[in-house]
Wavefront OBJ file of the C-alpha trace (Angstrom):
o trace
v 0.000 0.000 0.000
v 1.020 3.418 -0.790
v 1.149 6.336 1.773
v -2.224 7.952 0.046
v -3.900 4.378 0.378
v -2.367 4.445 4.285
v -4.158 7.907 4.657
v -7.698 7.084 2.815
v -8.057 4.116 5.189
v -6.909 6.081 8.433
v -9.572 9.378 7.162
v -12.325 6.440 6.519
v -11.588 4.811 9.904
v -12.359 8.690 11.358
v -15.747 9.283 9.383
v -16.891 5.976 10.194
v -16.358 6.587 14.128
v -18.021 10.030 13.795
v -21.053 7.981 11.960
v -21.730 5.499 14.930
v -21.453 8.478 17.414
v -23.086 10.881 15.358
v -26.578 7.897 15.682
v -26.292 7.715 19.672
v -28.912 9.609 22.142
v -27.329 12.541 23.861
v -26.400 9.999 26.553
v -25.261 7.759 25.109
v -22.753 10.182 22.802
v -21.604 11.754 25.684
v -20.711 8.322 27.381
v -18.675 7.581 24.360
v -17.175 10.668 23.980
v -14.992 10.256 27.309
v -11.623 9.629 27.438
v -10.997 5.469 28.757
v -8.590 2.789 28.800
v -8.101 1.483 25.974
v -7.046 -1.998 28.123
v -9.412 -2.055 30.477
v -12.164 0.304 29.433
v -12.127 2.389 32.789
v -12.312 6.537 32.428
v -8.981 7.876 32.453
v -8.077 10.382 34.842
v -5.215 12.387 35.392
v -2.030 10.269 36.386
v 0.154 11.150 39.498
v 3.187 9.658 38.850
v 5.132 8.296 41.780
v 2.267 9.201 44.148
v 1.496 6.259 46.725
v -1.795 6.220 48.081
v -0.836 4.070 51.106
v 2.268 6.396 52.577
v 1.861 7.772 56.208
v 2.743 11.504 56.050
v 2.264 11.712 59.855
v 5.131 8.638 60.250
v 7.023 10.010 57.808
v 7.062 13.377 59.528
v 7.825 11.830 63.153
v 10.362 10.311 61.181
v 11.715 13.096 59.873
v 12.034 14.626 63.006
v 14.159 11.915 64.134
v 11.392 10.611 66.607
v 10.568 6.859 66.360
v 7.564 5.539 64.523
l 1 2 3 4 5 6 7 8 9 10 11 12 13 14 15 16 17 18 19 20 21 22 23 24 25 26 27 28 29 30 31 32 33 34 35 36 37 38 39 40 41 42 43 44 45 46 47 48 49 50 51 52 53 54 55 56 57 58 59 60 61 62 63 64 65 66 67 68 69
């Protein structure tokens, strides 16, 4: 395949997405319309890198302090 023939398929891909969204309720459009997964299907959100939901700031800070945990 040529570039052009790369591009007609990728622009055809595009219009045929709109198509199917373009024929859903308000709802329903909107639903498809956010952002997901594309693994698991879950909304994304924004991403915290390196953030650990399970760390103990108050430890940590007694820590810092030099007092035991």
């Amino acid at each position: 395949m040529t570039d052009r023939d790369y591009l007609w398929c990728a622009v055809n891909l595009l219009l045929d997405e709109e198509e199917v969204v373009s024929r859903l309720c308000p709802a329903c459009r909107a639903e498809a319309e956010k952002d997901r997964c594309p693994v698991c299907g879950r909304e994304k959100g924004e991403v915290s890198q390196g953030e650990n939901p399970a760390f103990d700031w108050a430890r940590f800070e007694r820590m810092k302090e030099g007092k035991t945990p």
